[in-house]
N, CA, C and O atoms as a GROMACS GRO file, in nm:
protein
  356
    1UNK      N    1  -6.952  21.517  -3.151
    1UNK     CA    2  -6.960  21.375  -3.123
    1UNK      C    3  -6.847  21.303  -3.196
    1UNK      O    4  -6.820  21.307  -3.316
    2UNK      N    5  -6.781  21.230  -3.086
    2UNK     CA    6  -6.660  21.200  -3.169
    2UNK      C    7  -6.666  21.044  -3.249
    2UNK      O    8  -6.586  21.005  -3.334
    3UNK      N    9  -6.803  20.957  -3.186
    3UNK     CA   10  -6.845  20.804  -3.252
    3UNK      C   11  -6.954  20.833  -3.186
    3UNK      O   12  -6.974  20.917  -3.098
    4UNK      N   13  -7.066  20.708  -3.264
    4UNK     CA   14  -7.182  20.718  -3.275
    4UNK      C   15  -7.238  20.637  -3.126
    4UNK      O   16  -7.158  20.549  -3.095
    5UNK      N   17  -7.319  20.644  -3.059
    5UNK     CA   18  -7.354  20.601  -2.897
    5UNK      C   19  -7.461  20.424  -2.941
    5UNK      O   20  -7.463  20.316  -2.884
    6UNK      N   21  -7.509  20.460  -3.025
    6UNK     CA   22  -7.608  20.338  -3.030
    6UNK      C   23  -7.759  20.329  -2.884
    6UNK      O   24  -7.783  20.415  -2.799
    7UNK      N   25  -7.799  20.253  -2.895
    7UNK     CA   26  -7.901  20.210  -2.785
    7UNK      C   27  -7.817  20.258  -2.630
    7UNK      O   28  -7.714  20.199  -2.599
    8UNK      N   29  -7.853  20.329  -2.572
    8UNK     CA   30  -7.836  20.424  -2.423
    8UNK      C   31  -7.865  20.295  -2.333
    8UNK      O   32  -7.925  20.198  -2.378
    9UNK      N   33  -7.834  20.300  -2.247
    9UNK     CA   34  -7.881  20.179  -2.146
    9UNK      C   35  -7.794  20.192  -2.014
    9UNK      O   36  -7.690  20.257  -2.017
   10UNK      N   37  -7.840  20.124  -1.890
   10UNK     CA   38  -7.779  20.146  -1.733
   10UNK      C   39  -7.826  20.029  -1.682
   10UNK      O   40  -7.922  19.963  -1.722
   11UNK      N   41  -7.738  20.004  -1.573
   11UNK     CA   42  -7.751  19.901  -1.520
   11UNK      C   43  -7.827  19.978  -1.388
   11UNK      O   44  -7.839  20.099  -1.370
   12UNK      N   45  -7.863  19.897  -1.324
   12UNK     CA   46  -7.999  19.948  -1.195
   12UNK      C   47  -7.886  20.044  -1.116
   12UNK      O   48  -7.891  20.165  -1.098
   13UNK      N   49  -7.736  19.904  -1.057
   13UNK     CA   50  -7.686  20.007  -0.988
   13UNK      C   51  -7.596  20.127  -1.046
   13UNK      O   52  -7.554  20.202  -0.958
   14UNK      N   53  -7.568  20.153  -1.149
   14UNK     CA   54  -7.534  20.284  -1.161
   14UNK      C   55  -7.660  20.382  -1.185
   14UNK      O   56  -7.638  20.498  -1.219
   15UNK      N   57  -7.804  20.331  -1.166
   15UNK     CA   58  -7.866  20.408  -1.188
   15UNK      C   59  -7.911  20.515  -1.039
   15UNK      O   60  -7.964  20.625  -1.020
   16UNK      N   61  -7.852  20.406  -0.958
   16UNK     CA   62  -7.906  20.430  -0.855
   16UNK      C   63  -7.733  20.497  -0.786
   16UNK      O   64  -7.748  20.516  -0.666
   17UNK      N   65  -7.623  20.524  -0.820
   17UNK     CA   66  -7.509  20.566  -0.754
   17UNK      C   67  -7.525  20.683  -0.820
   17UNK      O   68  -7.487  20.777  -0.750
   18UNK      N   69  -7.574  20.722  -0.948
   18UNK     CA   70  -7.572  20.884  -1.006
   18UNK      C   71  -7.683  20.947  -0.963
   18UNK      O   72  -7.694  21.070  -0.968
   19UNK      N   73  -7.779  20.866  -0.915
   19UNK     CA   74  -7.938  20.918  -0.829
   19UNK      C   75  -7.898  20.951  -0.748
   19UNK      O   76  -7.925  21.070  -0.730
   20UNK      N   77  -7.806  20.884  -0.638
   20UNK     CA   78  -7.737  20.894  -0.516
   20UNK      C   79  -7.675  21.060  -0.488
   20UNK      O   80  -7.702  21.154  -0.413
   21UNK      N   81  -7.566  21.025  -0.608
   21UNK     CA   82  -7.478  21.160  -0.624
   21UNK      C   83  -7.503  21.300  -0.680
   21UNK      O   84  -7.425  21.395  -0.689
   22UNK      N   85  -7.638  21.289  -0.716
   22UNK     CA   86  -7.708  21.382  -0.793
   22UNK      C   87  -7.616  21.415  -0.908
   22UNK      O   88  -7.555  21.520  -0.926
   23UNK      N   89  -7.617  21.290  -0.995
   23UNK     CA   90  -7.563  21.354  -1.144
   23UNK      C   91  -7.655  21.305  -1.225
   23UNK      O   92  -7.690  21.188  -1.217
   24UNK      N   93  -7.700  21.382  -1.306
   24UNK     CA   94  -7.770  21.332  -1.422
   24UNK      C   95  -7.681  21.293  -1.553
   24UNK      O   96  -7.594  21.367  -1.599
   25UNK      N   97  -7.724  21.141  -1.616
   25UNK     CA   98  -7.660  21.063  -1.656
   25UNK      C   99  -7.602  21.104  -1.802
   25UNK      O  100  -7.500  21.065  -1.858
   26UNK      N  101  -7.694  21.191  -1.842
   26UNK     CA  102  -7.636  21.298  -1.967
   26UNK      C  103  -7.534  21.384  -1.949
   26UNK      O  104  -7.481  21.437  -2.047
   27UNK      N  105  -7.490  21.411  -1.816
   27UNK     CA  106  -7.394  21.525  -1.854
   27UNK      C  107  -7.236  21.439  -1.887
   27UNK      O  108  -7.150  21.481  -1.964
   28UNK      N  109  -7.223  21.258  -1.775
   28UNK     CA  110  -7.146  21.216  -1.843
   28UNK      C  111  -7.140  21.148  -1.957
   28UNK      O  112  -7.035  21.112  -2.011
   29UNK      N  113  -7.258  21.127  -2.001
   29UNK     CA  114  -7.289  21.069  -2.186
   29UNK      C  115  -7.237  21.166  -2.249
   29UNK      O  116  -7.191  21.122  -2.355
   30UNK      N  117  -7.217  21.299  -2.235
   30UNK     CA  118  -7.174  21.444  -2.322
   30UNK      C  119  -7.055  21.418  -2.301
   30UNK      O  120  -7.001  21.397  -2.410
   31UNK      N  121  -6.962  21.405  -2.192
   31UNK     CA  122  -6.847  21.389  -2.142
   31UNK      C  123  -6.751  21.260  -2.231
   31UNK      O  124  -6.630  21.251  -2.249
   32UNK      N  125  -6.844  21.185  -2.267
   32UNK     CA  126  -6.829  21.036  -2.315
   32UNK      C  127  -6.773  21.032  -2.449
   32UNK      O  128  -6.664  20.993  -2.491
   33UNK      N  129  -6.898  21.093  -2.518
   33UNK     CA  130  -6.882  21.112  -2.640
   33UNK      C  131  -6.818  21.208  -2.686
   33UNK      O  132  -6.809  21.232  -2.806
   34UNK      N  133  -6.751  21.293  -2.566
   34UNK     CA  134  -6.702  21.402  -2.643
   34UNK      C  135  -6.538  21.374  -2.627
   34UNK      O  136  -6.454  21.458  -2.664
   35UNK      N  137  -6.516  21.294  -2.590
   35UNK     CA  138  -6.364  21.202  -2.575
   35UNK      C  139  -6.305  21.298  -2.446
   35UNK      O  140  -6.200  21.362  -2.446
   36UNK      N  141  -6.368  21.292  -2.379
   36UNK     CA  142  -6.335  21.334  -2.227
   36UNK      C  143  -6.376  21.222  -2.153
   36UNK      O  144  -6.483  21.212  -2.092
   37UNK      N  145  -6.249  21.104  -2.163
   37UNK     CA  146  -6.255  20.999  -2.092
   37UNK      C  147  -6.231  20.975  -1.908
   37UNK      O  148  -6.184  20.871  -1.860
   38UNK      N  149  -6.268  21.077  -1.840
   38UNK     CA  150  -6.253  21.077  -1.714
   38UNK      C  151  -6.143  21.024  -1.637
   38UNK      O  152  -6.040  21.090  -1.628
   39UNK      N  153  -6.156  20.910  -1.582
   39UNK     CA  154  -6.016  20.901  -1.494
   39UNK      C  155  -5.970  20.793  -1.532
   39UNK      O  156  -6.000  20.691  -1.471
   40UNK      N  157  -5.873  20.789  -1.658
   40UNK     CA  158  -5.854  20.679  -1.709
   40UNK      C  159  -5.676  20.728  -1.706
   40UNK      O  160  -5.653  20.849  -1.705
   41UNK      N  161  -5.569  20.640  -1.706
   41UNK     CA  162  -5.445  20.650  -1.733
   41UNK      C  163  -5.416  20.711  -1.850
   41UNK      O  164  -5.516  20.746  -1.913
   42UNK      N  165  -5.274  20.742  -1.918
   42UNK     CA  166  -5.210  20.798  -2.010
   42UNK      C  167  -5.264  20.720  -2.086
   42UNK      O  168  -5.354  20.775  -2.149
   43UNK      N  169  -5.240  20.552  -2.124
   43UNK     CA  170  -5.233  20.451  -2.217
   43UNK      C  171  -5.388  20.417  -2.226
   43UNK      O  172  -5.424  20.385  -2.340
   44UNK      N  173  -5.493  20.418  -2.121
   44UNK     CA  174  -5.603  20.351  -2.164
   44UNK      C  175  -5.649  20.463  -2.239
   44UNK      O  176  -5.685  20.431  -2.352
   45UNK      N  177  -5.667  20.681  -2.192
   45UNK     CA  178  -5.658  20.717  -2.286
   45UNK      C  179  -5.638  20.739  -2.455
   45UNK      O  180  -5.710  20.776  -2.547
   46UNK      N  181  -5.473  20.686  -2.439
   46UNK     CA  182  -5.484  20.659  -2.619
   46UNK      C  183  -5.517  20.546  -2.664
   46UNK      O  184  -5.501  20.538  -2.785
   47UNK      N  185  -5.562  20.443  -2.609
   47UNK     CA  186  -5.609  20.321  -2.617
   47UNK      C  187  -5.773  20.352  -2.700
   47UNK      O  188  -5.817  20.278  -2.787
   48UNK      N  189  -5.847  20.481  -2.647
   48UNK     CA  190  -5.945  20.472  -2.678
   48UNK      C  191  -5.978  20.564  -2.784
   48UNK      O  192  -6.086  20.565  -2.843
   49UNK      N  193  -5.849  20.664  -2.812
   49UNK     CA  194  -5.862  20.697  -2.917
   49UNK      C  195  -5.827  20.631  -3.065
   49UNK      O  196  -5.855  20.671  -3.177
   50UNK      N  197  -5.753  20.514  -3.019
   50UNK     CA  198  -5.724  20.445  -3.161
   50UNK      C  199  -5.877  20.357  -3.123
   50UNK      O  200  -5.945  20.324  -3.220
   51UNK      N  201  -5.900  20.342  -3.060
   51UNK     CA  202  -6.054  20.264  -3.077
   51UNK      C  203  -6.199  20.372  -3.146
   51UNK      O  204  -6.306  20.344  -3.202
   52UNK      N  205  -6.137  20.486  -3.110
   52UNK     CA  206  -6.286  20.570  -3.206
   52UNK      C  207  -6.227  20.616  -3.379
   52UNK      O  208  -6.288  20.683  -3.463
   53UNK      N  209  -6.095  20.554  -3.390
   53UNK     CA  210  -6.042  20.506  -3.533
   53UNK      C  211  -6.080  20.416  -3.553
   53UNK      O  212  -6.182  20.399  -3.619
   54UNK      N  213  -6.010  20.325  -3.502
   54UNK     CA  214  -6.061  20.161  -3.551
   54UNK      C  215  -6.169  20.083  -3.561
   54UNK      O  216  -6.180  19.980  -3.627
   55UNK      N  217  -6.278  20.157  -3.466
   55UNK     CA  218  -6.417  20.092  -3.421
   55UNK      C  219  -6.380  19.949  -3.323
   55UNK      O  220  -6.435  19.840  -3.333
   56UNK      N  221  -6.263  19.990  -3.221
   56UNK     CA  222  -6.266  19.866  -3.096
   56UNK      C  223  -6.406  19.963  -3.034
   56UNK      O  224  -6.482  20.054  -3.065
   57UNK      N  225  -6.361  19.834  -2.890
   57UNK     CA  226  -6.505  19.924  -2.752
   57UNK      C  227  -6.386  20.067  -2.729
   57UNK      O  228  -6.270  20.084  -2.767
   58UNK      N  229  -6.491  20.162  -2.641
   58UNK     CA  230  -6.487  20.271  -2.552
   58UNK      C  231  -6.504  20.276  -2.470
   58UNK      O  232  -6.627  20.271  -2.458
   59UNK      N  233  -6.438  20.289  -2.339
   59UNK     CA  234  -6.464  20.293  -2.201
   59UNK      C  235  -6.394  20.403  -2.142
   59UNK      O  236  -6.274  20.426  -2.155
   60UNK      N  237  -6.505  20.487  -2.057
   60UNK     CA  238  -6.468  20.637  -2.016
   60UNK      C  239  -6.526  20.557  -1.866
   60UNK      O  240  -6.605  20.465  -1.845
   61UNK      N  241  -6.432  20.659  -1.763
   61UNK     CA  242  -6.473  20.597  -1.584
   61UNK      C  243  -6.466  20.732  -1.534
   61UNK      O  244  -6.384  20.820  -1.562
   62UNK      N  245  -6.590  20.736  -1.433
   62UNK     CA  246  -6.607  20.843  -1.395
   62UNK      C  247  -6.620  20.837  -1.256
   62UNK      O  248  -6.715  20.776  -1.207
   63UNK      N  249  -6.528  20.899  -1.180
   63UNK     CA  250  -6.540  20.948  -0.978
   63UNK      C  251  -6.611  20.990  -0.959
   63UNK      O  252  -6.601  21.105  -1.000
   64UNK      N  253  -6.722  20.969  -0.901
   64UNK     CA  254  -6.816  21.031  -0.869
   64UNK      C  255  -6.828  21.148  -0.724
   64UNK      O  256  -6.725  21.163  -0.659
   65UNK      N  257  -6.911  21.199  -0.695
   65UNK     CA  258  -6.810  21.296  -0.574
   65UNK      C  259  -6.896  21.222  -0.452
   65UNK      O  260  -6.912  21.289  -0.350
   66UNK      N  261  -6.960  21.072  -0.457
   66UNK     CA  262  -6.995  21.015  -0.322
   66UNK      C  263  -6.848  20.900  -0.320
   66UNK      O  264  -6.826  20.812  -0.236
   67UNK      N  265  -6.771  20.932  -0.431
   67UNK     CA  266  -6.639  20.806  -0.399
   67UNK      C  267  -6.699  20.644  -0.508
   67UNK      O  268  -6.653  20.530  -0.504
   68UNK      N  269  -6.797  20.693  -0.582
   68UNK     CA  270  -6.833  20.548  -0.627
   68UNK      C  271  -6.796  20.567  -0.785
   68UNK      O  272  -6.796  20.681  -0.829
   69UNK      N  273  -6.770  20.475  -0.857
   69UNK     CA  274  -6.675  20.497  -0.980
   69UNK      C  275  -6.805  20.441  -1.102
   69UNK      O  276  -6.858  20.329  -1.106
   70UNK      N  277  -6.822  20.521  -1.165
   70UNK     CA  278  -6.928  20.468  -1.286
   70UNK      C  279  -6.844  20.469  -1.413
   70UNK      O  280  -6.781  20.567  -1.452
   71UNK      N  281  -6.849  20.355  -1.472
   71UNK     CA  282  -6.805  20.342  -1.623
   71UNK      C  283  -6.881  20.349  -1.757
   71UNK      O  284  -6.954  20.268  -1.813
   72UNK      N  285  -6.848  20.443  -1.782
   72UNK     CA  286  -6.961  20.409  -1.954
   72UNK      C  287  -6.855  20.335  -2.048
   72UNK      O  288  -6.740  20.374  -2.070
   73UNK      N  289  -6.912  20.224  -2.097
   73UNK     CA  290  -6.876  20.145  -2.266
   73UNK      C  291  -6.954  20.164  -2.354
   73UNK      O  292  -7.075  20.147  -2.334
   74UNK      N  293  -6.905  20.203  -2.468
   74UNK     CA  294  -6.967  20.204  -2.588
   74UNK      C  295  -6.884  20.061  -2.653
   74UNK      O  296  -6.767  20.030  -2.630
   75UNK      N  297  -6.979  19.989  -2.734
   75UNK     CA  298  -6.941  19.880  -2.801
   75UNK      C  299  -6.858  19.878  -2.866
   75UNK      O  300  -6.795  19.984  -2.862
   76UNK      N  301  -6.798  19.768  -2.968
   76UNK     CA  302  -6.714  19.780  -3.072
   76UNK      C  303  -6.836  19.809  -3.220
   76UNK      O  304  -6.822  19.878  -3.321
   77UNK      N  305  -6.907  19.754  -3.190
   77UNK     CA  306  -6.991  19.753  -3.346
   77UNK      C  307  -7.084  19.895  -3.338
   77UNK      O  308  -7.170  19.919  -3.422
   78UNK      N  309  -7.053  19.987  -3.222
   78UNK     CA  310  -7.155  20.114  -3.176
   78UNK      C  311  -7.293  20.138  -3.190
   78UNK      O  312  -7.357  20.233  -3.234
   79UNK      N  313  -7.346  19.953  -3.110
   79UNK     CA  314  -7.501  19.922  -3.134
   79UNK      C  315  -7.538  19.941  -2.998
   79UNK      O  316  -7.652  19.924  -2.956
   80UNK      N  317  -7.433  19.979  -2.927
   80UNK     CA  318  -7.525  20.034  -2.769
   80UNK      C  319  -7.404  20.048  -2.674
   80UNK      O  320  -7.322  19.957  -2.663
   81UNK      N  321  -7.393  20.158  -2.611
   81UNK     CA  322  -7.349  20.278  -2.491
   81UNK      C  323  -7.447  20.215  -2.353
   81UNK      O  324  -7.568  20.228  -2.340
   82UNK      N  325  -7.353  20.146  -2.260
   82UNK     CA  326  -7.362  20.112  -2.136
   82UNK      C  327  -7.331  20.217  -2.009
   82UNK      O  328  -7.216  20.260  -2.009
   83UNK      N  329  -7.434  20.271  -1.882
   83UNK     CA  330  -7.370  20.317  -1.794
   83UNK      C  331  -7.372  20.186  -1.700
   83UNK      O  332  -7.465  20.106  -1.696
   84UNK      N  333  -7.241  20.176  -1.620
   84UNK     CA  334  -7.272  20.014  -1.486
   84UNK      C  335  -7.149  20.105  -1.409
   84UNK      O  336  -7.088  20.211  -1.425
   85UNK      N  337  -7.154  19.970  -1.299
   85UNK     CA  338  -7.044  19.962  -1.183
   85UNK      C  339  -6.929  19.876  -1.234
   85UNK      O  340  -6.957  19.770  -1.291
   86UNK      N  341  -6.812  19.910  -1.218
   86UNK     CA  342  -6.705  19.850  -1.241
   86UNK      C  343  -6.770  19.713  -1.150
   86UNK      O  344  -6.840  19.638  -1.217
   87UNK      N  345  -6.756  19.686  -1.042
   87UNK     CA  346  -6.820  19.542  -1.007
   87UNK      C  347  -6.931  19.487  -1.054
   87UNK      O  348  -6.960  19.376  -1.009
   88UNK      N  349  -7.006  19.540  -1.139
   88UNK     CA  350  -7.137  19.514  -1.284
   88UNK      C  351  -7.055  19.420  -1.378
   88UNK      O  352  -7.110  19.311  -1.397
   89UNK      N  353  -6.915  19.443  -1.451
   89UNK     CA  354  -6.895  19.392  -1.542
   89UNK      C  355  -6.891  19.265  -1.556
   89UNK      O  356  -6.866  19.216  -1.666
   0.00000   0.00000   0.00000
Protein backbone atom coordinates (compact mmCIF):
# COMPACT_ATOMS: atom_id res chain seq x y z
CA UNK A 1 0.00 0.00 0.00
CA UNK A 2 1.56 2.90 -1.21
CA UNK A 3 -0.97 5.79 1.02
CA UNK A 4 -3.54 5.20 3.30
CA UNK A 5 -7.42 4.84 1.44
CA UNK A 6 -9.56 6.35 4.32
CA UNK A 7 -13.55 5.83 4.25
CA UNK A 8 -14.26 3.55 0.73
CA UNK A 9 -17.23 5.04 -0.92
CA UNK A 10 -19.07 5.02 -4.78
CA UNK A 11 -21.18 6.93 -6.35
CA UNK A 12 -24.55 4.90 -7.53
CA UNK A 13 -23.34 5.31 -11.10
CA UNK A 14 -20.08 3.78 -10.95
CA UNK A 15 -21.65 1.34 -8.91
CA UNK A 16 -23.75 0.38 -11.35
CA UNK A 17 -21.01 0.65 -14.67
CA UNK A 18 -18.59 -1.99 -12.66
CA UNK A 19 -21.99 -4.14 -11.94
CA UNK A 20 -22.51 -3.65 -15.60
CA UNK A 21 -18.93 -4.74 -16.59
CA UNK A 22 -18.56 -7.38 -14.14
CA UNK A 23 -15.67 -5.89 -12.17
CA UNK A 24 -15.58 -6.06 -8.70
CA UNK A 25 -14.65 -2.79 -7.17
CA UNK A 26 -11.67 -4.22 -5.11
CA UNK A 27 -9.65 -5.43 -7.72
CA UNK A 28 -9.37 -1.66 -8.91
CA UNK A 29 -9.01 -0.34 -5.15
CA UNK A 30 -5.79 -2.95 -5.20
CA UNK A 31 -4.82 -1.42 -8.51
CA UNK A 32 -5.26 2.11 -6.82
CA UNK A 33 -3.41 1.80 -4.00
CA UNK A 34 -0.88 -0.02 -5.39
CA UNK A 35 0.18 3.04 -7.70
CA UNK A 36 -1.05 1.37 -10.80
CA UNK A 37 -2.75 4.44 -11.95
CA UNK A 38 -4.58 3.07 -15.07
CA UNK A 39 -4.99 5.24 -18.02
CA UNK A 40 -3.61 8.28 -17.01
CA UNK A 41 -0.79 10.29 -19.21
CA UNK A 42 3.08 10.46 -18.56
CA UNK A 43 2.60 13.82 -16.37
CA UNK A 44 -0.70 13.07 -14.48
CA UNK A 45 1.23 9.80 -13.62
CA UNK A 46 4.10 11.65 -11.92
CA UNK A 47 1.74 14.13 -10.80
CA UNK A 48 0.44 11.48 -8.50
CA UNK A 49 3.39 10.26 -7.35
CA UNK A 50 4.64 13.52 -5.93
CA UNK A 51 1.08 13.59 -4.43
CA UNK A 52 1.57 10.13 -2.39
CA UNK A 53 4.86 12.31 -1.16
CA UNK A 54 3.32 15.33 -0.49
CA UNK A 55 -0.18 14.23 0.66
CA UNK A 56 -2.02 16.29 -2.56
CA UNK A 57 -5.39 14.16 -3.95
CA UNK A 58 -4.90 10.78 -6.05
CA UNK A 59 -6.67 10.05 -9.01
CA UNK A 60 -6.25 6.64 -10.87
CA UNK A 61 -8.95 6.20 -14.24
CA UNK A 62 -9.89 3.11 -15.23
CA UNK A 63 -11.36 1.71 -19.08
CA UNK A 64 -13.53 -0.38 -18.41
CA UNK A 65 -14.02 -3.24 -21.10
CA UNK A 66 -17.99 -1.97 -21.69
CA UNK A 67 -16.01 1.51 -22.94
CA UNK A 68 -17.17 3.41 -19.66
CA UNK A 69 -14.26 5.16 -17.73
CA UNK A 70 -14.37 4.91 -13.75
CA UNK A 71 -12.13 7.15 -11.65
CA UNK A 72 -11.00 6.50 -8.17
CA UNK A 73 -9.77 9.76 -5.88
CA UNK A 74 -8.29 9.43 -2.84
CA UNK A 75 -8.31 12.81 -0.92
CA UNK A 76 -5.62 15.14 0.01
CA UNK A 77 -6.06 14.71 3.86
CA UNK A 78 -6.59 10.51 3.06
CA UNK A 79 -10.05 10.70 5.00
CA UNK A 80 -11.83 8.94 2.11
CA UNK A 81 -11.15 7.00 -1.44
CA UNK A 82 -14.02 7.79 -4.00
CA UNK A 83 -15.15 5.32 -6.92
CA UNK A 84 -17.59 7.87 -9.59
CA UNK A 85 -17.99 8.74 -13.30
CA UNK A 86 -15.81 11.26 -14.71
CA UNK A 87 -19.31 13.10 -15.53
CA UNK A 88 -20.01 12.53 -11.41
CA UNK A 89 -17.40 15.09 -10.65
Amino acid sequence: MKFELGAIVATPGALAAMEEAGINPASLLLKHVSGDWGDLCPEDRAENELSVKAGFRILSSYKLESGCKIWIITEADRSATTFLLPSEY
